[in-house]
N, C-alpha and C positions, 0 to 999 in steps of 0.2 A: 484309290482312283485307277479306271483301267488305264492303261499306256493312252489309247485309242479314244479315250473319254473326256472330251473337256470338265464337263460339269454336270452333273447330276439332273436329267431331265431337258436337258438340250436336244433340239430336235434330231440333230446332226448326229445324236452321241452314239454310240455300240450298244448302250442299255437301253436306248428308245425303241421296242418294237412294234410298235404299234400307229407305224407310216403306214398311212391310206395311200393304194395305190389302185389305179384304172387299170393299169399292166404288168407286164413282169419290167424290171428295170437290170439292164445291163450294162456292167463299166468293161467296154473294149479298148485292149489298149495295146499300142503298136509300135514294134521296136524299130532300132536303128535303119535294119536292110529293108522296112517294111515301108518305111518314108524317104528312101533312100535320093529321090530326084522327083521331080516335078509328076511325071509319069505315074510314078507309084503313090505319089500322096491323092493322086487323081481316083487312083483305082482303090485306096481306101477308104476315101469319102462317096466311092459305090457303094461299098461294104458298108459304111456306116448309115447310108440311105437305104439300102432293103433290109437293115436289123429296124429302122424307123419307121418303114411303111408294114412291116411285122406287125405294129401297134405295139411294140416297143417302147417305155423310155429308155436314151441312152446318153452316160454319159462318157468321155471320151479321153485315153490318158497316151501322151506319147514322148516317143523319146528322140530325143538328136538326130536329123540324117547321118545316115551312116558317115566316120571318117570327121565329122564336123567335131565329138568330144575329144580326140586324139590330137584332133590338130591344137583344139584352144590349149589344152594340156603340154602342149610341145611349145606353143607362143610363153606360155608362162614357165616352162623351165629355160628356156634359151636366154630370158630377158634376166632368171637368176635361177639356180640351180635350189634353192631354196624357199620358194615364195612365202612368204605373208598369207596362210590358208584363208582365213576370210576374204582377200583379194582373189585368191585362185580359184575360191567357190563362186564369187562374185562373174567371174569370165566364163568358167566352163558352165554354167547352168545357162548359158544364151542362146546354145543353141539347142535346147527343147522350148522355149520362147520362141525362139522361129517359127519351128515347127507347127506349135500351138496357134501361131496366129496363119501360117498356111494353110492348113488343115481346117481352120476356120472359115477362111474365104475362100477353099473350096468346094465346103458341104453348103456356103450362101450361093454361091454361083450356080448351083443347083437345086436352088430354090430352099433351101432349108435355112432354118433360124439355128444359128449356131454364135458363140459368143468365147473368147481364150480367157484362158485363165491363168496365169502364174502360181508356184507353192504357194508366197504371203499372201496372194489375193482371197485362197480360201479360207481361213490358212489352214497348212500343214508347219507345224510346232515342230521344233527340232530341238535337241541339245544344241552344246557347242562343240560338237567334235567334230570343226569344218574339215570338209573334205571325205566322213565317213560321219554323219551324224545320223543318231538314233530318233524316229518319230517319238515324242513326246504326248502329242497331239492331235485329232483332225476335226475339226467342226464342219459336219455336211450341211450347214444350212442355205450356203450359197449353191450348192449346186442343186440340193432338192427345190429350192425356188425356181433356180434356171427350168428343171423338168416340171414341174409344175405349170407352167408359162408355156412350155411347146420349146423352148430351147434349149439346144443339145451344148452343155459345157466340156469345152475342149480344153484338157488342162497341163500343164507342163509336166512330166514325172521327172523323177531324179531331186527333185529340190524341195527347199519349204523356206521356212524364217526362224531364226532362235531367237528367245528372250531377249534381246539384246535389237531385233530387228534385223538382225544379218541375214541375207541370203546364204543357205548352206545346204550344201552335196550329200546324197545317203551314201556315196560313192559305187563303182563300175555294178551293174543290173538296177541299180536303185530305182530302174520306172517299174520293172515290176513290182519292186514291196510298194509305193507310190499309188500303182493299181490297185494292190489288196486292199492298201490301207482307207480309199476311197468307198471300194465297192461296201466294206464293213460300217465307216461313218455313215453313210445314207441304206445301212440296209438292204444293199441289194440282191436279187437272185442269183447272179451268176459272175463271174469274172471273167470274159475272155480275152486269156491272152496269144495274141496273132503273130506269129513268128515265122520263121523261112523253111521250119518242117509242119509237116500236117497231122504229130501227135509226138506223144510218150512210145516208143519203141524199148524193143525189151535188149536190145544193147544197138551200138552204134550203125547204121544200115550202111555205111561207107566201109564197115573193115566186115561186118558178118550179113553179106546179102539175103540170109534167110531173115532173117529180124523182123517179127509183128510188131503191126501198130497194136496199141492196147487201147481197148474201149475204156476202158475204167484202170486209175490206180489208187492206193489208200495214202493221205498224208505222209504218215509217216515211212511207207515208199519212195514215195518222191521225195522225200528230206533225205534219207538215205542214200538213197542213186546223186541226185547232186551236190551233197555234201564230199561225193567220192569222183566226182569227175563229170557224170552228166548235166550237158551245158542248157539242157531245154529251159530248165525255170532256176530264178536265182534263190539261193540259198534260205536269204533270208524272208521272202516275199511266201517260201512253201511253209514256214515258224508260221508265220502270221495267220497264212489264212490256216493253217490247222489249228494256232490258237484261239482266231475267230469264228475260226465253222464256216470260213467263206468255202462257196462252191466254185473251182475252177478249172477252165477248160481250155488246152493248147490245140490250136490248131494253123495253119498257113493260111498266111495274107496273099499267096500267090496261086492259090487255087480258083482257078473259072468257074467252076459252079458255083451252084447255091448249096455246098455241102455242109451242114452243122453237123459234122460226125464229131472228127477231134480227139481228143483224150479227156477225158473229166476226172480231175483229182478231186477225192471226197473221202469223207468220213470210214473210217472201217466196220462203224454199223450199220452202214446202208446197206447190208442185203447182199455183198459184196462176196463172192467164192473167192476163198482164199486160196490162191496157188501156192503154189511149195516155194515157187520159185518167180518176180516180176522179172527182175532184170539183172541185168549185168555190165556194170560201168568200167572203168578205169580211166586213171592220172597218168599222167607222164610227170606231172610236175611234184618231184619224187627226188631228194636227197636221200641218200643212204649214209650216215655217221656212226662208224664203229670205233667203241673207246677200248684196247686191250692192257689188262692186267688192270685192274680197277683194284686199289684196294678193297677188301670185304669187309666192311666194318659197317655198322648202323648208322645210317644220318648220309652215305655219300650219295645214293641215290634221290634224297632229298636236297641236298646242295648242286647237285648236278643240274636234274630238271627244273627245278627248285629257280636256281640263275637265270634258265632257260625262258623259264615263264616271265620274271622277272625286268626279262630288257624283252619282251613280247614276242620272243620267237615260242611259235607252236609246233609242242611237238606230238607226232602224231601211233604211230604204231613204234612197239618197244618190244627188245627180247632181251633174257640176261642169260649168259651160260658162264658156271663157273671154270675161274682158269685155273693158273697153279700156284702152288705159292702163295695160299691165303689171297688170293686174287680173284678177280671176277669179269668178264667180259660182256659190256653193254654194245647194242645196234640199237638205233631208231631213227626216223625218219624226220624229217622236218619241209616245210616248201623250197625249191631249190631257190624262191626269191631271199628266204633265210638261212641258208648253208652257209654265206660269207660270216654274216653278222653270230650264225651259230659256233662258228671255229675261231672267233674270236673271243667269244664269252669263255670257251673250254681253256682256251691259253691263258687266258686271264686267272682261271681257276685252278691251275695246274700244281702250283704252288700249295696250296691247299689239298689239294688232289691230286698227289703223284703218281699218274695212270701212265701207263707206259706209253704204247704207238696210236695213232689218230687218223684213220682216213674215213675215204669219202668215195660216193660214187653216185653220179647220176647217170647213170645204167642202167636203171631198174623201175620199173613200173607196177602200180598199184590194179591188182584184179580186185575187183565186190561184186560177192552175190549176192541179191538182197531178196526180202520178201517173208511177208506178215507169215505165213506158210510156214516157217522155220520154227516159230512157238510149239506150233505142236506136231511135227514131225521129226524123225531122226535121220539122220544119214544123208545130209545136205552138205557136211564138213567132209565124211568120209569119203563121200561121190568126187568133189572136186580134187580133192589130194592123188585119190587113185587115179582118176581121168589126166592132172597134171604130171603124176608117175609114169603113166603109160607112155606117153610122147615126152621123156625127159625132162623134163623141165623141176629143176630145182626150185624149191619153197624156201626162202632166206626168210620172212618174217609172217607173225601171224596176229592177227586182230581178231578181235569178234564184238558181238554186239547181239542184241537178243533176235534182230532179224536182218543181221549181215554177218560174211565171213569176209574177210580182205585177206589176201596175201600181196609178197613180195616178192614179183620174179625177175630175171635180168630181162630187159628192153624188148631185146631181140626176138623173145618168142612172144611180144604180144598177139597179134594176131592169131597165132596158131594155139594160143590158149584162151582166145577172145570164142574161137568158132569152136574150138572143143567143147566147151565146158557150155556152150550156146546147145548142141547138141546134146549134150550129155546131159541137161536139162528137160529136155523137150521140148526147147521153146521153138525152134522152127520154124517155122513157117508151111504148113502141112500136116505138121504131127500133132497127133493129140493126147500121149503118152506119154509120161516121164519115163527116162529108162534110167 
């Protein structure tokens, strides 16, 4: 059964394709800053009236005014530093309920047939991993009736119901997978998600002012770029729709026009020129853990990371150089939110593993190159190394992946290895040449 599938032949289901539809149907859905105050929820219930008088169906997914999931989150640790998750899920999901029923009465207010909807009211099926739960489920048959009818279903993201009836959290971006997961149950054409940029840019336009928007990138681009630092779409919302073949487009809830440009994430058979090179991300949220004199024996670097995965710290990029003394020196990285939790699993293991010295550095920032382009071209690792050689900058660790390169450099020179290697690409803004 798919994730996404209740039951075999459900109108709702991901295997149904064959929805009679009068138009194209579009699920818009719109984040924290995009509903941010009364203001803005006004101005995106314009947006959702000219996607409607397009001859549009649309259905409608949104997330917490901004500030509103932080605060519930802060009321429930102050009350115990530990909550009862199903209780914690039960509060923080209240306020995309808000939202849903604001956004509701103000696309009636303006004459349109609109109706909210909550996760269990469609439902959206979840494990029980409150407070990070996995879709299980989605049945589109409430909302395809809603558009059928002329009314626009406005629905909560972030939440669903598990087995058990509990209201529970996909946890932090969860309205985007929420989106995907919606526009997939009812079949839909397109996914747009409306954010506070007005696309996919080929690295951050705040640190490398030359930075294009991009018309098009391929799934597994955009899984790449934000799996390494790029905040446009969540993680797990770009899985999905590349597992479902949903079509999805970022673009800004605070642009005045009637601009449908955006960025369209799709498929890499679509017809798609493959560049060398989309983009270029990076992390700050970057521990550096070096273990020296490791013994060298078979099984320690299974016990080591081995532990690591074990009490759920991930770990991310790895190097080993051998030391002396029948000894061996490990580096690798972990999230600085697991650096504590990681340096305690290693003391714990030390006894076991008599490795010599143990530090640590949050210093250092994660560079990625990414791009489908890398498959069949060479000299995308050597470009960057030489470009990061030329303006100093030391390479402490190296990854790869069949269409990313990541390194590890100190902090300090992000920036100026942010717009080199920006350059040293082609990507520009003007140029149309790799050099």
């Amino acid at each position: 059964m798919s994730t996404l599938d209740p039951s075999q032949g459900d109108p709702g289901s991901l295997t149904d394709h064959n929805l009679s539809r009068r138009s194209r149907t579009i699920v818009m859905k719109f984040g924290g800053t995009s509903v941010g105050d009364l203001d803005r929820i006004r101005n995106v219930a314009q947006k959702i009236k000219m996607e409607h008088e397009r001859g549009n169906r649309v259905a409608v997914v949104v997330s917490a005014m901004a500030g509103v999931t932080n605060q519930m989150v802060k009321y429930c640790h102050d009350l115990n530093p530990m909550p009862v998750l199903e209780e914690y899920d039960a509060v923080v999901a209240t306020g995309e309920q808000v939202t849903s029923g604001l956004v509701a009465i103000a696309l009636n207010g303006l004459g349109l047939r609109a109706r909210s909807f909550q996760g269990w009211q469609v439902p959206l099926v979840t494990d029980d991993s409150h407070g990070k739960a996995a879709i299980e489920s989605v049945d589109g048959q409430a909302i395809l009736s809603c558009l059928e009818a002329g009314i626009i279903p406005v629905i909560a993201g972030f939440q669903g119901v598990d087995r058990a009836g509990r209201i529970a959290t996909l946890g932090r971006g969860g309205s985007d997978t929420s989106a995907v997961a919606f526009a997939a149950a009812i079949d839909a054409d397109q996914c747009d998600i409306y954010t506070d940029v007005d696309g996919v840019y080929t690295t951050d336009p705040r640190i490398v002012t030359k930075a294009k928007k991009l018309d098009r990138i391929t799934y597994e681009e955009m899984l790449e770029l934000a799996s390494v630092g790029a905040k446009v779409l969540q993680t797990r919302s770009v899985a999905l729709a590349m597992r479902e073949k949903v079509r999805v487009r970022v673009l800004s809830s605070f642009d005045q026009t009637d601009d449908q440009s955006g960025t369209i994430v799709v498929d890499e058979d679509e017809g798609m020129e493959k560049e060398l090179v989309a983009g270029i991300a990076y992390s700050r949220d970057e521990a550096k853990i070096s273990l020296r004199n490791v013994p060298d024996r078979p099984g320690v670097a299974a016990a080591i990371f081995g532990g690591l995965a074990g009490n759920g710290v991930n770990v991310d990029m790895i190097v080993q150089s051998i030391g002396v003394d029948q000894t061996t020196n490990m580096t690798f990285t972990v999230s600085k939110g697991d650096e504590r939790r990681a340096r305690q699993i290693l003391d714990e293991l030390r006894e076991e593993i008599p490795y010599g010295e143990l530090a640590t550095s949050h210093d250092v920032v994660k560079i990625s190159v990414v791009g489908v382009g890398m498959r069949s071209n060479t000299g995308v690792a050597a470009t960057m190394f030489r470009t990061l050689a030329e303006r100093g900058i030391n390479v402490q660790v190296i990854s790869t992946s069949e269409i990313k390169i990541s390194v590890l450099i100190d902090a300090e020179y992000t920036e100026l290895a942010m717009r080199a290697l920006h350059t040293a690409y082609g990507l520009d803004a003007g140029k149309e040449d790799y050099s």
